[in-house]
matplotlib code that plots the C-alpha trace (Angstrom):
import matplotlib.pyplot as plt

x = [-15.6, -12.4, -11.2, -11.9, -9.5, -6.8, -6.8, -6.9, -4.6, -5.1, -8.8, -9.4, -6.5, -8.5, -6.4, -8.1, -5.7, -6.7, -4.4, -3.8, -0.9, -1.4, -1.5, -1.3, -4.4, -5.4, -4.3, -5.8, -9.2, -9.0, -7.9, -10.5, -13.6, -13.1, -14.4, -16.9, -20.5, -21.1, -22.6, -25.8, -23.6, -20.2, -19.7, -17.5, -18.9, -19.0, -14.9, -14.3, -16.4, -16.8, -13.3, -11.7, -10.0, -10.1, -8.5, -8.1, -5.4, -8.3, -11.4, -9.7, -10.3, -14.3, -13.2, -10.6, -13.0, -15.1, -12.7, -11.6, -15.6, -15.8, -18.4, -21.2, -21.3, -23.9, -21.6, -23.5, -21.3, -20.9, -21.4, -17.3, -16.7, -19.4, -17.1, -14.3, -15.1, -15.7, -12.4, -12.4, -13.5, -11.3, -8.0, -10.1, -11.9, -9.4, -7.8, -10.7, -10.7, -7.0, -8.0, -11.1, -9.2, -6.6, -7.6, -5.3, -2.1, -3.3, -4.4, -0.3, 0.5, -2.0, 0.3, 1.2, 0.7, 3.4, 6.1, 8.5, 9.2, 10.9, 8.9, 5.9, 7.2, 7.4, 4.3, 2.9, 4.8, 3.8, 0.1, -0.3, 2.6, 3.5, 7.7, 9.1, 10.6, 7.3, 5.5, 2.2, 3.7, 4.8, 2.1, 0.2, 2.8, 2.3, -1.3, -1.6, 1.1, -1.1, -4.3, -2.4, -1.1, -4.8, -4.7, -4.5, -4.6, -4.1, -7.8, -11.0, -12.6, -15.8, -17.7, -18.7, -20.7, -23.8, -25.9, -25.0, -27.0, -25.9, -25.2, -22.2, -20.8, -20.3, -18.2, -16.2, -15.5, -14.7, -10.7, -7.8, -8.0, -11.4, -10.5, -7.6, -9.2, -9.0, -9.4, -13.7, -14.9, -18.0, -19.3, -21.4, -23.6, -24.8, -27.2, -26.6, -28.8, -27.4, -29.5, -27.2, -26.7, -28.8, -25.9, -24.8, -21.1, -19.7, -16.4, -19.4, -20.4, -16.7, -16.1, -18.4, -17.9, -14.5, -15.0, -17.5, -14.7, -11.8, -13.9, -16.1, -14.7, -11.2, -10.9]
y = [3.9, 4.9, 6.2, 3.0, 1.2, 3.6, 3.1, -0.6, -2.5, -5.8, -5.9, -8.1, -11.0, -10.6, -8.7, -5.2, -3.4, 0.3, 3.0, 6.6, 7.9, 11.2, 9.3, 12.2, 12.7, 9.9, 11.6, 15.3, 13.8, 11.6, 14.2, 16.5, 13.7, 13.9, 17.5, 17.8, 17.1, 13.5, 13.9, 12.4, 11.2, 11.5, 13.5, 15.7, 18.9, 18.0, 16.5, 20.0, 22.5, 20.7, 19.6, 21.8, 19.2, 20.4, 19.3, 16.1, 14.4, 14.2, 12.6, 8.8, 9.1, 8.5, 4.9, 4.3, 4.9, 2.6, -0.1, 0.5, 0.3, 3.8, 4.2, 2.2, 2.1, 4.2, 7.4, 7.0, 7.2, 3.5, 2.7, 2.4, 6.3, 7.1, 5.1, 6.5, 10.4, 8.8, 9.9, 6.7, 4.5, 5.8, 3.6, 0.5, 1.8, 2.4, -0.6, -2.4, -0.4, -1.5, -5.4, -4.9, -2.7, -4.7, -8.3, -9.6, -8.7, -10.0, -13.5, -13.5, -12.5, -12.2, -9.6, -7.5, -4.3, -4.9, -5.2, -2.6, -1.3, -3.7, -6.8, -4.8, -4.3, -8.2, -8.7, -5.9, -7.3, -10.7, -9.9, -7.8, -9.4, -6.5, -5.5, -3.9, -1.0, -0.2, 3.6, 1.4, -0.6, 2.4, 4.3, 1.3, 1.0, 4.9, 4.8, 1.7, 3.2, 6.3, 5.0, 2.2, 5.4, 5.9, 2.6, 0.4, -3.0, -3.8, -2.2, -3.3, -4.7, -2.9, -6.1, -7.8, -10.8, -10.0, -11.1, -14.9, -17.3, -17.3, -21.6, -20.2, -17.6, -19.6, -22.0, -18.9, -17.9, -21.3, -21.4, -23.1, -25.6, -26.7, -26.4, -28.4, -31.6, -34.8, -37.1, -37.1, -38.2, -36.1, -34.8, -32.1, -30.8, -26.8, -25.2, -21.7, -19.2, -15.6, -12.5, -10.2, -6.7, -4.1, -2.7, -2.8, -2.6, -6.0, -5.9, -6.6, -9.5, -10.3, -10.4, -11.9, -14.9, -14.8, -15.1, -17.8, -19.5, -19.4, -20.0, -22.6, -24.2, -24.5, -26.1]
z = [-4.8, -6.5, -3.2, -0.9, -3.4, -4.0, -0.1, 0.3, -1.7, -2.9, -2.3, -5.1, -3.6, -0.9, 1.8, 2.8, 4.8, 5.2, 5.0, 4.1, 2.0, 4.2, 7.4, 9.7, 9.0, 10.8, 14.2, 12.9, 12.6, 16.0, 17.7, 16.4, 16.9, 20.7, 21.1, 17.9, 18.5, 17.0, 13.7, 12.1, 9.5, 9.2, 5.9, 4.0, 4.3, 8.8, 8.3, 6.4, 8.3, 11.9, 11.8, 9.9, 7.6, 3.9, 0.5, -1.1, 1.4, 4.0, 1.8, 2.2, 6.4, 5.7, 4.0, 7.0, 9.7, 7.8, 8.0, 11.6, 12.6, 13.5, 10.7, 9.1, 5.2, 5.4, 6.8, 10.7, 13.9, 15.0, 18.7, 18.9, 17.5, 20.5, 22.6, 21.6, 22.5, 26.4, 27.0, 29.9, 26.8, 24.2, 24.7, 24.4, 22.0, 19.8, 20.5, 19.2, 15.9, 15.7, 15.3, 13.6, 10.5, 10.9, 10.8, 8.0, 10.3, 13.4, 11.3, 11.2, 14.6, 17.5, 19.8, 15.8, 18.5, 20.0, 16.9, 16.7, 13.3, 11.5, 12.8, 11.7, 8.3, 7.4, 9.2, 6.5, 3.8, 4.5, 4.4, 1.6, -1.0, -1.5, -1.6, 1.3, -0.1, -1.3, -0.3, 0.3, 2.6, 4.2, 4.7, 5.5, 8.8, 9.8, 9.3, 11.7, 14.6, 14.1, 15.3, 17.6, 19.4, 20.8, 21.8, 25.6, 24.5, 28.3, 28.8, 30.2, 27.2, 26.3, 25.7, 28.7, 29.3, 31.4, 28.8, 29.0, 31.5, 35.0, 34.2, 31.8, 33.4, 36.6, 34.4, 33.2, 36.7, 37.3, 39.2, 37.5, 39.9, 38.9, 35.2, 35.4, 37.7, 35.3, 37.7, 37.2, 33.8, 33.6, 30.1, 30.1, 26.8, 26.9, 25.2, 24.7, 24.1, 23.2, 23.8, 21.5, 22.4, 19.5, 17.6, 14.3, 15.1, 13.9, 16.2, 19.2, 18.3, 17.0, 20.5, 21.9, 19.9, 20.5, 24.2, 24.2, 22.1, 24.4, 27.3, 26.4, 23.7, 23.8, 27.3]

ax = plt.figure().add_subplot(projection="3d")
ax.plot(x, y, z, "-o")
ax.set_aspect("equal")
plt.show()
């Protein structure tokens, strides 16, 4: 428990940003998750042994990869880690751990990706209150570039939308042309029903939900 704080400051203002102080290890274990077997549960005898990470610089990564959805609370590989060693999945999947760890800089700015260094820094400095000549804030920029690195945000999302009715998503695939007519004043009313996916990975339905919101609900 001591360890989840120690790497995420602030958690009792309510901003949870994970980081490492040793971020490289961030990239050591990525790179090593691709080629191990996926674990029952991801411990630290299998990050030690199985991935050959060892000392007290590399217990914080189990709390990160909780944070970043790779993990459930429990230790257990997440559908996203599974993801993730599909090496035609991984950029999206990492991409998707991006946002999901790092919520409370993308509540500032949607595209925070895409900052170069010294944008990211206010953003970081902005969420957390913390001073910018601060180590924290530090490593909390080299532990997100480190796991951005394994990121395409430009990828095929790995949500998609076969589950909704075939009513809704012929109004998604509705064209521009049809979205934009005003000239009819017709008021429709849905109901939706969702048959959600079985998966306990939260950044799913996170998803989901925020597809049904931009494009159903803010036309």
């Amino acid at each position: 428990m001591a360890e989840e704080k120690q790497n995420n400051p602030r958690q009792s203002g309510g901003i949870n940003v994970p980081y490492l102080n040793a971020y490289g290890t961030i990239s050591k274990t990525l790179d090593r998750i691709k080629t191990a077997s996926t674990p029952e549960r991801f411990t630290q005898d299998f990050l030690a042994t199985k991935l050959g990470l060892k000392g007290g610089s590399a217990k914080p990564i189990i709390p990160f990869l909780k944070r970043t959805g790779f993990l459930n609370s429990d230790g257990t590989p997440t559908e996203l880690y599974k993801k993730f060693r599909n090496e035609s999945l991984r950029p999206a999947a990492a991409a998707q751990a991006v946002r999901t760890g790092y919520t409370a800089l993308y509540e500032i700015n949607e595209y925070v990706h895409d900052l170069n260094d010294t944008e990211l820094k206010g953003v970081v400095v902005q969420a957390t209150g913390l001073g910018a000549n601060s180590t924290t804030v530090k490593a909390i920029m080299g532990s997100f570039k480190a796991l951005r690195s394994f990121a395409d945000f430009e990828a095929k999302k790995l949500v998609d939308d076969s589950f909704l009715s075939d009513e809704i998503q012929e109004k998604i695939k509705k064209s521009p042309e049809e979205k934009s007519d005003k000239s009819i004043d017709l008021k429709l009313g849905y109901i939706i029903n969702l048959n959600l996916p079985a998966t306990s990975d939260i950044a799913v339905f996170d998803a989901i939900f925020k597809s049904i919101r931009k494009h159903l609900l803010d036309e």
